[in-house]
N, C-alpha and C positions, 0 to 999 in steps of 0.2 A: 432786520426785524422792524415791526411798526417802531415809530419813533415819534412816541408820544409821552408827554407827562402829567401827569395827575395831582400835582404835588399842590397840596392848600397855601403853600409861600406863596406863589406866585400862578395866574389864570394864561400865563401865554407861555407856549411851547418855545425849545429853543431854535425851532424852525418858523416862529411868529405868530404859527396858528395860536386860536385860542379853543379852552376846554370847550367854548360852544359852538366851533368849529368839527372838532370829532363829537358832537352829538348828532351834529349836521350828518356828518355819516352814517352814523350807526340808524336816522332816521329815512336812510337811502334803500335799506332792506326791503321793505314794503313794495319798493315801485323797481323790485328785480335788482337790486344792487347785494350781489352775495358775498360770503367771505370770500368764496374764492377770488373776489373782484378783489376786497381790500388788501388778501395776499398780492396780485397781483401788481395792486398799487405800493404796497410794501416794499416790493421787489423794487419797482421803479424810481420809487422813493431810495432804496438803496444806493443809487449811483449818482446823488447829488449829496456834494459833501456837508459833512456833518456841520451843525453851525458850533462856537465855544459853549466849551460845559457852562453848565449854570455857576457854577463855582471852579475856579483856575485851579488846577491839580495842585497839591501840596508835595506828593508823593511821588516816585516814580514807578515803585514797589512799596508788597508789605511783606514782612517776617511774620509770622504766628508763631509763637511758642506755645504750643497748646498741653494742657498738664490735667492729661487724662484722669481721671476718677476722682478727681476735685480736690485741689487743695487747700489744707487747712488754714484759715486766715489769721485764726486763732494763736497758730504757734512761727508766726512770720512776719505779717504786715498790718495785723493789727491785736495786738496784745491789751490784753487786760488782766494787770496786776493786781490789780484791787479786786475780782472779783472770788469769792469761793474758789478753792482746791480743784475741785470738780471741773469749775468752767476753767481759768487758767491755765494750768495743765503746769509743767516741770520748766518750760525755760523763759528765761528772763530779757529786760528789755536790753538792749546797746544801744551809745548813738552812732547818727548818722553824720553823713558831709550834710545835714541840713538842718540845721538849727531849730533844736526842739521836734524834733522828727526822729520817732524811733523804732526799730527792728528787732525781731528775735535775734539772739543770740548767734543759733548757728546760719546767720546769713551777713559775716564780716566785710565779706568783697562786696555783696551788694549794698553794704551802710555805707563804702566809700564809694559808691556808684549814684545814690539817690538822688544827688543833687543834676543827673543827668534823667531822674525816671521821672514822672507823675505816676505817682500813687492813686488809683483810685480805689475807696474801701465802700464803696456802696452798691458794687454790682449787686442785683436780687431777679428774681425770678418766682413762680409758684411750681415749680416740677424738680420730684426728687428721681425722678429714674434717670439712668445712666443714658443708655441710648437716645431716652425724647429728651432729655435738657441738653445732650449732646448737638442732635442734628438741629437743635430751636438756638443755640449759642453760635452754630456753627454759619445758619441761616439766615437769620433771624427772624426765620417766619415756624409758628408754631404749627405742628402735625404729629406722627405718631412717629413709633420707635423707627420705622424704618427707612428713613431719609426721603419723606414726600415733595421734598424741596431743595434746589442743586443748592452745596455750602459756595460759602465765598470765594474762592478760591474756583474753583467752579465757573460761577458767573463773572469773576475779573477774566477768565480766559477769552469768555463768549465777549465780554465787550472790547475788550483788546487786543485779541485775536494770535496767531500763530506769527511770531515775527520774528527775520534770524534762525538760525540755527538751535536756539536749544526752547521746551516749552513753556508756555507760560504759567502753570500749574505742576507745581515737583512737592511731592510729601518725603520728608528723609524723616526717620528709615521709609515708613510710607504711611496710610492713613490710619487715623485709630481706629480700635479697635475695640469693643466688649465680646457681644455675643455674632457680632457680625460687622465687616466694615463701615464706619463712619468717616465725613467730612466727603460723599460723592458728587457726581454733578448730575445724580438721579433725571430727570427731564429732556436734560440739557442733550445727555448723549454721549459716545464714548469719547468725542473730539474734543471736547472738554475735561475730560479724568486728569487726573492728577498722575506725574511722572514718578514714579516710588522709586528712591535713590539705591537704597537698601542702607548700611549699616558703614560708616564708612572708619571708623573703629575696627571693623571685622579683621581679620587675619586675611591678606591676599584679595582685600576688597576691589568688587570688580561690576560697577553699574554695568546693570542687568540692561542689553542691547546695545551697547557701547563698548562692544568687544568686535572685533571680527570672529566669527566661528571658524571650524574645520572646514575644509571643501565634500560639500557634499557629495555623497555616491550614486550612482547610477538609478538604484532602489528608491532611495531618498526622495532625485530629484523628479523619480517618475510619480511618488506620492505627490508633492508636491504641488503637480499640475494635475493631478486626479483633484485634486483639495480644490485648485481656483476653478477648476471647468467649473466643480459642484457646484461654489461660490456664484460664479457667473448666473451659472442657470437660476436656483436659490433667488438670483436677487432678479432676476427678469419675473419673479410671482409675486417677489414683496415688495413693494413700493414704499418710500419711507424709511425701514430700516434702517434708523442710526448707522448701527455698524458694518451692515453690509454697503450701503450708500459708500461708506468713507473708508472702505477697505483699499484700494488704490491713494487714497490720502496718505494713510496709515504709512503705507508699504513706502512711497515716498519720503514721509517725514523721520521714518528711522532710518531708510538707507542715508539721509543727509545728514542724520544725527551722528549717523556709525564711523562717513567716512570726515568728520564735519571735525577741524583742526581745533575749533573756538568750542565747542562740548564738551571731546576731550580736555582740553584746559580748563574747564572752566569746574569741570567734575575731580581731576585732580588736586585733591588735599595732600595728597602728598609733596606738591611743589612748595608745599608753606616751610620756613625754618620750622626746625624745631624745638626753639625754645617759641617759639606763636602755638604749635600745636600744646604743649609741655603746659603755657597758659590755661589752654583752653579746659585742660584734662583730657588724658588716655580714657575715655570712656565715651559709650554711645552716644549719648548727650551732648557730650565738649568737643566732640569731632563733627557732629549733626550742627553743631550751633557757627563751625566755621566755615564747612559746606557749604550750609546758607548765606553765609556774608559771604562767600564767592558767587554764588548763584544769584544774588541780587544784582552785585554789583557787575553782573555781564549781563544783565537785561531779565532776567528773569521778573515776571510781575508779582507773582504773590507763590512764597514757600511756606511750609507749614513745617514746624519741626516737632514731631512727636514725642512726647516724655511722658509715657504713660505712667501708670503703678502708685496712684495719689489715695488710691480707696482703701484707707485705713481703719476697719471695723474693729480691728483688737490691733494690737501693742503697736499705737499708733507712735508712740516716741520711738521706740525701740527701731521704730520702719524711721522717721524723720531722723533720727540721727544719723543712718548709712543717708539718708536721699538730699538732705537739704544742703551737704557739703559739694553735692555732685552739681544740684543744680544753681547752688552760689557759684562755683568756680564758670561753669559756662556761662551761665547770662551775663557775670557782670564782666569776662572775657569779650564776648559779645559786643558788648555796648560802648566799654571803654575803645577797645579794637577800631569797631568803625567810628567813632570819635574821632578816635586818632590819623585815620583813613581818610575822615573827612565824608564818607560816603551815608552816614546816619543822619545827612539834611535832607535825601533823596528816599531815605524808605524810613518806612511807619512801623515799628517793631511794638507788637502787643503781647501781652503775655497774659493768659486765661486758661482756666476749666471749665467746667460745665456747670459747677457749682462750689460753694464753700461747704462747711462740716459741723457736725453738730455744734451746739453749746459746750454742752455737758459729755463729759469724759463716760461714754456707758462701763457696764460691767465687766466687757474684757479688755478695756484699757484700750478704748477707741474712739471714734468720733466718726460716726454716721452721715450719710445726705443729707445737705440742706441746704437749697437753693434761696432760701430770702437773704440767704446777705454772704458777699462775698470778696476779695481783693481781684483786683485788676492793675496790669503794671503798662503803660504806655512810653516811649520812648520816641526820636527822632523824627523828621519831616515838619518840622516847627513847634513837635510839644514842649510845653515850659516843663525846665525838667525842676525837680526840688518842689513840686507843689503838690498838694494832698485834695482831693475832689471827694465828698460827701464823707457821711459817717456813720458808726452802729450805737446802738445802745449798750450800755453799760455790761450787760454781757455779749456783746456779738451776736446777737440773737438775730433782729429786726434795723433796717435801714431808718436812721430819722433825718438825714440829710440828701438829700443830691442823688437819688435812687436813679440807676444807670442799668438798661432795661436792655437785652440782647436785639433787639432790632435796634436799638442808641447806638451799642457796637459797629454793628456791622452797617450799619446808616454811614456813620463816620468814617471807617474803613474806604468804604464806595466813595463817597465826597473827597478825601484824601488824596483816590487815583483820578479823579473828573468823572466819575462815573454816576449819574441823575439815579439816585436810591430809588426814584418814581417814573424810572422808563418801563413802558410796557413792552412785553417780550410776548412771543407767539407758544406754545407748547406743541409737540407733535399732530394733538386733535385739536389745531386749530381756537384754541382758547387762549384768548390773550390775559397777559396776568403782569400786574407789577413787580417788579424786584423786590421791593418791601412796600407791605399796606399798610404799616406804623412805621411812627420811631422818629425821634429827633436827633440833628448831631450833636456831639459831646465837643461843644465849641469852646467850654469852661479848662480845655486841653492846651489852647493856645492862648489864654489869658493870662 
């Protein structure tokens, strides 16, 4: 892809051009110079090696803990005792491993974990819908509900591409969800999708493609080849097409996946003791969250681990008392874990929603969307762990410190692996487009 940057830090490319260099280009139009030239040149440009990131990777991977339907900051990472009934809610503060730094109640394993987290309590936003603060959290470029812009996870694949044996994009169990899938690589194309693990808690859990099947029958495999002539044909009319294009890709990358010794291994949870899995908890969450720290630590670049079921309208305690035990036990398994591993210098483990929760406790004992203010939990690849980043107002209402914006996220994320937040990328019609057109990085993480 073109391999340019736009970014207001700095006026020179990291191939030395300067921004008044590609004006020079784009001023080549007029006298016959068309895109399909600067495609061309693109291409050309691809086969000379990349110069160093603007910034030296931190990372080598990232974890996403993503905690679908938003969770409440109010009853976890940032408590307010002092204020009304209402706003408060039923549980109280504990401390933590961090002097003068405190948590709800039922989050015990992560008070003895904090001095490994950064806290950040100022995430905000202006969007309360599920699906757009989703795909704008997930992207961090603002659009409508239905994912007009590939998530992160998405675009770490496109910039770092398929390497080894297993891919660079895995959702375990697989991507969230409301009224239709979230976190896709929309644009990008199917070579970019995320590899959905499935549930690895499940009873006789068995990643989907990473079996060998039955031998097929005669019937089968005459379908089979009726299906690729079709294929064939199909793609000699459409030019372009994503999936048909990279249907031989495809068929490749799973047979290496299927017969691929290090996949296998690396997908097996079951090779863990079990007093590690016992840590982590029997449940979809605590098994998903040790997946992960095996899938990092074999090269995987960026997993996402899904913990939906955070959208508490009514008897919001009643749902955090079963949720908050489940997801203390993983995370702070998690973190400690690779701590101990030694592997949490190498990857960037965030932990987000798509928004925080009301103030105010409504009338059937819940707490509503509210994207202006919200907690964020950061870990590993050089964050200072034990340090607390911005703050809300006396009811968790409104951010008055240190307001940390979903393109700040995902700015950071990219910087983390070496990836230029302000490279431009090409779209299928030929429309070149930034990574992110905001946002700064959340440097106040490694201070």
């Amino acid at each position: 892809m073109l391999d340019i940057s736009l970014s207001h830090r700095r006026s020179k490319l990291c191939s030395g051009v300067t921004r008044r260099d590609f004006l020079r280009v784009g001023a080549l139009a007029p006298l016959g110079f068309s895109l399909a030239d600067l495609l061309a040149l693109e291409k050309a440009a691809a086969a000379v090696p990349r110069a160093v990131p603007r910034k030296a990777p931190r990372a080598k991977s990232v974890l996403l803990v993503y905690l679908g339907g938003g969770l409440s900051h109010h009853d976890t990472f940032d408590l307010k005792p002092r204020a009304i009934e209402e706003i408060r809610g039923k549980y109280t503060e504990i401390a933590t491993s961090v002097t003068g730094l405190k948590v709800g109640n039922l989050l015990p394993k992560m008070a003895r974990t904090m001095d490994k987290v950064c806290l950040v309590r100022s995430g905000t936003h202006e969007n309360d819908h599920h699906e757009t603060a989703t795909n704008w959290v997930m992207s961090g470029k603002f659009g409508s509900p239905f994912g007009d812009h590939p998530a992160m996870g998405a675009v770490v694949a496109h910039e770092t591409g398929f390497a080894g044996k297993l891919p660079p994009y895995v959702a375990v169990p697989k991507n969230p969800a409301f009224t239709w899938e979230l976190g896709k690589s929309a644009w990008l194309g199917g070579r970019y999708e995320s590899f959905k693990a499935g549930n690895p808690d499940a009873k006789d859990w068995k990643v989907r493609d990473l079996s060998c099947r039955a031998p097929m029958t005669p019937v089968a495999l005459e379908r089979r080849r009726s299906l690729l002539e079709a294929v064939d044909t199909l793609s000699a009319h459409i030019k372009g097409n994503d999936q048909i294009a990279t249907y031989d890709e495809f068929a490749q990358k799973a047979a290496e996946m299927v017969l691929s010794p290090e996949a296998q291994d690396a997908f097996a949870v079951d090779r863990e003791t079990q007093a590690l899995r016992d840590t982590y908890g029997h449940h979809e969450f605590g098994q998903s969250c040790l997946l992960a720290r095996r899938l990092v630590e074999r090269g995987v670049r960026f997993v996402t681990v899904n913990f939906g079921g955070w959208d508490h309208h009514a008897k919001i305690f009643d749902n955090l008392d079963k949720k908050l035990p489940v997801f203390d036990q993983g995370l702070s398994a998690l973190i400690e874990d690779m701590t101990a591993r030694g592997s949490i210098k190498d990857t960037l483990i965030v932990v987000m929603g798509e928004f925080g929760r009301t103030p105010k406790v409504n009338k059937d004992a819940g707490r509503d969307h509210w994207g202006r203010a919200g907690s964020l939990l950061f870990a590993g690849a050089g964050v200072r762990g034990g340090k607390v980043i911005g703050a809300t107002d006396k009811d968790g209402a409104f951010v008055t410190d240190r307001p940390v914006r979903p393109p700040d996220v995902c700015w950071t994320v990219y910087e983390a692996l070496g990836i230029d937040p302000q490279r431009v990328i090409v779209t299928p019609e030929g429309r070149p487009t930034l990574i992110l057109d905001e946002g700064n990085p959340v440097d106040d993480l490694y201070t």
